[in-house]
C-alpha positions, 0 to 999 in steps of 0.5 A, a space after each residue: 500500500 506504501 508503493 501505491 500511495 507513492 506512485 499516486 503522490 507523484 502522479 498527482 504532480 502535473 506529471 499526468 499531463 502531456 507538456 504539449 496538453 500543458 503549452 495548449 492551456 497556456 496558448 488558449 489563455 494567451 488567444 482568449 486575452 489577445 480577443 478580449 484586448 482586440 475587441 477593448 482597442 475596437 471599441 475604443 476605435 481602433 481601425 477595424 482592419 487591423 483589429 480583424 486582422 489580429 483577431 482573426 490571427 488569434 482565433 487560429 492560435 486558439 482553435 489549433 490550441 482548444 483542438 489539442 486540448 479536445 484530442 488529450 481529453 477525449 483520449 481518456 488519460 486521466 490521474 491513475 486511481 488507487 484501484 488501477 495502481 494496485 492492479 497494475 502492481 499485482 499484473 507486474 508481481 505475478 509477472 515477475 513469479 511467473 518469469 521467475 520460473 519460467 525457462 529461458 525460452 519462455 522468458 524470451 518470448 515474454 521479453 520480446 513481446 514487451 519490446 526488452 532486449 537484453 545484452 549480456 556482457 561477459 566481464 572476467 
């Protein structure tokens, strides 16, 4: 349970989310507060071409943003649970009995399956 809780405690730093999921938060917070400065100098009778013009430069940054923020969240990432740690963990446990008494053709069958590849070197 010790283990568990320790994975949990560092999954509950950003560290769940993707730096691109992370720079597109940044990037939708920029656009929004660029659109919302565009439409103040507007109305404050700035030429509408320039402001269009940016406006419209902003809406892009924005919807390419908002468009990797919908793909990471409809992926289904999410903060891992205690539930699926401890699961994860006994996977791995009964894993590792397994490969513990298996023999080397069965352990290298597991290995490449996994994409391991293993290099022994013969020191005397």
């Amino acid at each position: 349970e010790a283990t568990v809780a320790a994975i949990l405690q560092s999954d509950n730093h950003r560290s769940a989310e993707a730096p691109e999921l992370r720079e597109a938060q940044r990037q939708t917070a920029a656009a929004r507060k660029k659109i919302s400065q565009y439409l103040e100098a507007l109305e404050a009778g700035l030429d509408p071409k320039l402001v269009t013009e940016r406006t419209r430069a902003a809406q892009v940054e924005l919807a390419t943003a908002q468009a990797i923020i919908d793909r990471y969240e409809s992926s289904g990432r999410s903060l891992l649970s205690g539930d699926a740690v401890h699961r994860l963990l006994v996977g791995v446990g009964g894993l590792t009995a397994l490969l513990a008494e298996a023999d080397t053709n069965e352990r290298q069958r597991v290995y490449r399956a996994a994409g391991v590849h293993l290099c022994w070197v013969f020191r005397s």
